[in-house]
N, C-alpha and C positions, 0 to 999 in steps of 0.2 A: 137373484142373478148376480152373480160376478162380474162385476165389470174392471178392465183393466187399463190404464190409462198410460198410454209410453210417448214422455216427450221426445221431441228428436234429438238429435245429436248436433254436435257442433258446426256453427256457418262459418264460410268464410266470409266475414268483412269485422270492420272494425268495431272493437268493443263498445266503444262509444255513437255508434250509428243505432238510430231510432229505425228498424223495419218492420214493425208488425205484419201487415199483408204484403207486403214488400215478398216479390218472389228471389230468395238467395240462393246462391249455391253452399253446398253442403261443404268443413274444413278438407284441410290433407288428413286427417285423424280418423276420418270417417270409416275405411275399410278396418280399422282396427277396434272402432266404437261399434260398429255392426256385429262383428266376432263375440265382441262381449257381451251384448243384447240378446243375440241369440245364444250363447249360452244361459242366460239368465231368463231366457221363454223356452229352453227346453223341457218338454215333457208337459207344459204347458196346452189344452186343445180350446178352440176358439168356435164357437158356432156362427158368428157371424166377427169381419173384419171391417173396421169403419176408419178413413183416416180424411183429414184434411185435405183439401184438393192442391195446396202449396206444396210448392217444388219441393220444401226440406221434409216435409212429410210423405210427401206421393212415393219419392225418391226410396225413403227406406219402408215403406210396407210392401213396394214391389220386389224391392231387394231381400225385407226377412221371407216375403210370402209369395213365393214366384207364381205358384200354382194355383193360387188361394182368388176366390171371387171376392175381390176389393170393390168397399163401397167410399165413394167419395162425398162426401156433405159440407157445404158451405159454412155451415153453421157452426163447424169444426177448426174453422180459419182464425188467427190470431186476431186480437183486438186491434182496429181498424183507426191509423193514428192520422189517418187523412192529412192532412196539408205538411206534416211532421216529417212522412216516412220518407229516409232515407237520406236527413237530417242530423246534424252531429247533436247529443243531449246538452252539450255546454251552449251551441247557438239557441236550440228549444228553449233552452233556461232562463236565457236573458228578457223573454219576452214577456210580456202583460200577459200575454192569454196563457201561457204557460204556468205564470203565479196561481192564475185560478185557477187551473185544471189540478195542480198539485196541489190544492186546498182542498177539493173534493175530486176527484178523477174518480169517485164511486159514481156519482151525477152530472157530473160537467163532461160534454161530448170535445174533443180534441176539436182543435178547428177542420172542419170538413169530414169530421171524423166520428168513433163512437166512444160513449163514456165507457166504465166497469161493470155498469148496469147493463146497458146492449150486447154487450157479451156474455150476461148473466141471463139475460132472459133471452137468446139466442140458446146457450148450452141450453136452458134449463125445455126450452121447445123440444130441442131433440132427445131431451132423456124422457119425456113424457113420452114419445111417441117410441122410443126404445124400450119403455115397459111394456107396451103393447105388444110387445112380441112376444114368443115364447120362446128364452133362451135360457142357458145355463152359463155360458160364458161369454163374454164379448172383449174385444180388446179396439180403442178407442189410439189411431195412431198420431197426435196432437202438439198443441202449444203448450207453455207452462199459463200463458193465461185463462186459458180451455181448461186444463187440470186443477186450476186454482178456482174457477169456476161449478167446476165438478165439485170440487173438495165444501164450498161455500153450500151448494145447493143439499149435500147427502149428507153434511157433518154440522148443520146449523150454525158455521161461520160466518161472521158479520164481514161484508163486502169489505168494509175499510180492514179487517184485520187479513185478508187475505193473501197478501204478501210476505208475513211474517212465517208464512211456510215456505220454502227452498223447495224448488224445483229444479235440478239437476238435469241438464240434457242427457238426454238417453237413458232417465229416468224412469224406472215400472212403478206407479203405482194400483193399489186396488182397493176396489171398494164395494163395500154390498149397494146394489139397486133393487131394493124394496117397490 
C-alpha cells in the first residue's frame, strides 16, 4: 500500500508558541499553500482519506477533498504537550521539567501530557489496523509529529533521531505500508 502523508500548512500564531493539540487557525498564506498542494496531489487517487480531527487538518482535507468521505482519527492528533500548550518555548525552557523532557522527550511525558513514545505507539495502533484493509492508496492529512512518527515506524528510525528529518508544512510525503 501507498501511503501518503501531507502536513498542513502554515498557522497563524507565533513562531515561538508550544501548540500541539492546541486547536489553531490556519496563516493568511493558506489559500495559496492549498493551490500548491493541490497541484502537487494532482492526478494523485486515494482509496480511502484519513485526517486528524484538529482544526489545521480538518480545515484543509475538506477544502482539497470537498466530495470525498473524510475519516477523522484521533490517533492522528499532534503530540499532546499538556500543561505546555499554548505556552512561549523560551518560558517552557526555563523550567526543571522542561530540562528533563529535553533530555529524553522520547520517554519523558510533557507535564500533563504525552512523551514521543505515546505518539509513536498511538501512530503505530493505527497503521496496524490500516494494513488490515484492503487498499492501494491512502493519503494521511497530519502533524509533522505524526509524519515523523510514520517515518520512525516504516523506515526503522530511532525515536531520538526523529527530528533530524524536516517536515515542511504542506508537505507530501510517501511511503510503502507493507
Amino acid at each position: 500500500m501507498k501511503l501518503y502523508c501531507l502536513r498542513h500548512t502554515r498557522l497563524d500564531i507565533a513562531p515561538d508558541i508550544c501548540y500541539g493539540q492546541s486547536n489553531i487557525g490556519l496563516a493568511d498564506s493558506y489559500p495559496e499553500e492549498k493551490e500548491d498542494i493541490l497541484k502537487r496531489l494532482n492526478g494523485i487517487e486515494f482509496d480511502k482519506i484519513y485526517s486528524s480531527p484538529l482544526k489545521r487538518c480538518k480545515t484543509l482535507a475538506k477544502d482539497l477533498f470537498p466530495d470525498a468521505k473524510l475519516i477523522f482519527d484521533d490517533r492522528l492528533k499532534e503530540l499532546n504537550f499538556g500543561n505546555w500548550e499554548m505556552k512561549s518555548w523560551d518560558d517552557i525552557s526555563k523550567t526543571e521539567e522542561a530540562r528533563i523532557w529535553f533530555e529524553d522527550f522520547v520517554n519523558i511525558k510533557c507535564p500533563k501530557g504525552e512523551s514521543f513514545n505515546d505518539q509513536i505507539k498511538r501512530t503505530k495502533d493505527f497503521l496496524s489496523n490500516l494494513k488490515k484493509e484492503n487498499n492501494s492508496s491512502v493519503l494521511l492529512v497530519a502533524h509533522g509529529g505524526v509524519i515523523r512518527a510514520v517515518n520512525c515506524l516504516l523506515n526503522d528510525i530511532e525515536p531520538l533521531d526523529a527530528f533530524k528529518t524536516k517536515v515542511d508544512y504542506g508537505e507530501l510525503v510517501s511511503f510503502d505500508l507493507k
